[in-house]
C-alpha positions in Angstrom: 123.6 224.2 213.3 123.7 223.2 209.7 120.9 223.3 208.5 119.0 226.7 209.6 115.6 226.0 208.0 112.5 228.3 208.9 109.0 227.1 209.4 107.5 228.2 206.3 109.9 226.6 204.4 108.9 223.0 206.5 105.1 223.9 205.9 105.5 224.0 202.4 107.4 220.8 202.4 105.1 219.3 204.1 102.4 220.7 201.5 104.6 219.2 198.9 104.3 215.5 200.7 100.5 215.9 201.6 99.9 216.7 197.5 101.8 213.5 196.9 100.0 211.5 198.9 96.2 213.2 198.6 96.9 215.0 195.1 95.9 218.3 195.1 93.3 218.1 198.0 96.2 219.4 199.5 95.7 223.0 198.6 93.4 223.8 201.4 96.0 222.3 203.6 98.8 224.2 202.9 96.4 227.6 203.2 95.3 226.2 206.5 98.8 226.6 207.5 98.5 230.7 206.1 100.9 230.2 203.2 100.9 232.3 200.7 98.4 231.0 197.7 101.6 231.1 195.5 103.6 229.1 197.5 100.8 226.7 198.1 99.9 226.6 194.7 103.6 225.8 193.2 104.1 222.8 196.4 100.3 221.1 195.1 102.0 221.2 191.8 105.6 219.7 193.3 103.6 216.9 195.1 101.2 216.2 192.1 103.4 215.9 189.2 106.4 214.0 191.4 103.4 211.3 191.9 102.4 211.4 188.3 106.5 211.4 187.5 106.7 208.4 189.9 103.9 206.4 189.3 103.3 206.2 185.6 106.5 204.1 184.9 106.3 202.1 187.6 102.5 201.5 186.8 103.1 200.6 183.4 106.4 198.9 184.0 103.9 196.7 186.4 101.5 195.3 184.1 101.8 192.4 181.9 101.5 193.2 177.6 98.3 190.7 177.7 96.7 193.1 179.6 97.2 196.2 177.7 96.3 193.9 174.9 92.5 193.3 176.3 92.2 196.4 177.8 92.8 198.3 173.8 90.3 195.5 172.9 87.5 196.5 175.3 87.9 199.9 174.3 87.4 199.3 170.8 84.5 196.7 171.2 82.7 198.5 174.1 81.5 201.4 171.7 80.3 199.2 169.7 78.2 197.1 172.6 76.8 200.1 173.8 75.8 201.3 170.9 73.9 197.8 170.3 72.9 198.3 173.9 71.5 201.6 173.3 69.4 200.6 170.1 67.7 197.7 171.9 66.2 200.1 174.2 67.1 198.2 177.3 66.4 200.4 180.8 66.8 203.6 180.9 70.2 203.1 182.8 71.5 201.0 180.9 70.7 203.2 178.0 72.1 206.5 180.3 75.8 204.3 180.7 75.7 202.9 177.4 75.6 206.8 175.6 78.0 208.1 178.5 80.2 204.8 177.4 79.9 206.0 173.3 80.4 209.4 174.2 83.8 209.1 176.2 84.7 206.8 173.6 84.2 209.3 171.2 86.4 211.8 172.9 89.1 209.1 173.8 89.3 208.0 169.9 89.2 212.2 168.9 91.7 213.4 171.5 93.8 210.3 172.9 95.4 210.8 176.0 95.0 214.4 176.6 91.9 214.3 178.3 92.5 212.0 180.3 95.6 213.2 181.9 94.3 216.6 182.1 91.5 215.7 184.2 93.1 213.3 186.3 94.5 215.4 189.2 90.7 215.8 189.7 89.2 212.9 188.5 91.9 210.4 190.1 95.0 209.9 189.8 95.3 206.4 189.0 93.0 206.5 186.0 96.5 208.1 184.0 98.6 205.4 184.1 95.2 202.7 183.6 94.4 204.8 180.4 98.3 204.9 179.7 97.8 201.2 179.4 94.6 200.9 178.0 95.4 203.3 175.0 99.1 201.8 174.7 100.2 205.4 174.6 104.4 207.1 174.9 105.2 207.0 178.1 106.9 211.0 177.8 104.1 212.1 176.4 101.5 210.7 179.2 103.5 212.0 182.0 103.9 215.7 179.9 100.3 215.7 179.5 99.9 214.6 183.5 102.2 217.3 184.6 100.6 220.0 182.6 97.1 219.0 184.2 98.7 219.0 187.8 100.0 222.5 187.0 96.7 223.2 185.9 94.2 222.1 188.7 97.1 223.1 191.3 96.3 226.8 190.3 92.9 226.5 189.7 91.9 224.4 193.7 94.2 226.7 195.3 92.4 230.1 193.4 89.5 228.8 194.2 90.2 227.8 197.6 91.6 230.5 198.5 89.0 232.9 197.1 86.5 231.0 198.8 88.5 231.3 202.4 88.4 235.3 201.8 84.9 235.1 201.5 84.5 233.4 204.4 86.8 235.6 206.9 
């Protein structure tokens, strides 16, 4: 035979194609299968940040200038709208979505991309390459800041998941 592969090795492969389809709800998976939480934790990261390595590019590759164009405008104006929103003392959820839309803003304009890519193995993993757009931001440095998230919430679901699997046994 030439290949002589065992069946942890194939688990953890297939751990690494769950995570880049599901993103890193695949961390309970690959303990299902009683991998190690190190092994696990390392193929959520593998599947994660190949998506984010994939996708980004061919995301932004994908959609037209014009659009980026509007989409930077809307994020500059819609501060401003919810802020006018907020004063005229509309309903009260209006007002809620107008201060949540001034406060993200706020933390979009302060931090840039970070943020955004950092939260978005949790969040969802389309919103990176959308904000990519939207904020008109270096392709490297999006998907550096994606990856670092991945590694990130990769270690943190499969900690917690795994702690929370002793506790139940």
């Amino acid at each position: 035979m030439i290949f002589d592969v065992d069946s942890t090795t194939v688990a953890a492969l297939s751990v690494v194609a769950v995570a880049f389809v599901f993103g890193v709800l695949a961390a309970p998976y690959g303990l299902a299968l009683e991998l190690p939480a190190v092994t696990v934790a390392l193929a959520v990261f593998a599947g994660t940040a190949g998506f984010a390595c994939v996708m980004v590019p061919v995301v932004m590759d994908l959609v037209p200038d014009a659009a980026g164009r509007r989409a930077r405008w809307a994020l500059m104006v819609a501060p401003r709208i919810a802020r006018i929103w907020r004063l005229a003392g509309r309903n009260a959820t209006g007002a809620r979505t107008a201060l949540l839309v001034d406060r993200s803003s706020a933390v979009v304009q302060r931090w840039g991309i970070r943020p955004v890519a950092l939260l978005a193995p949790v969040v969802g993993r389309w919103l990176v390459p959308a904000a990519g757009i939207a904020l008109g931001t270096d392709r490297l440095h999006l998907i550096a800041w994606a990856v670092a998230g991945c590694a990130v919430w990769a270690a943190v679901l499969t900690a917690a998941f795994d702690l929370l699997l002793a506790v139940l046994r």
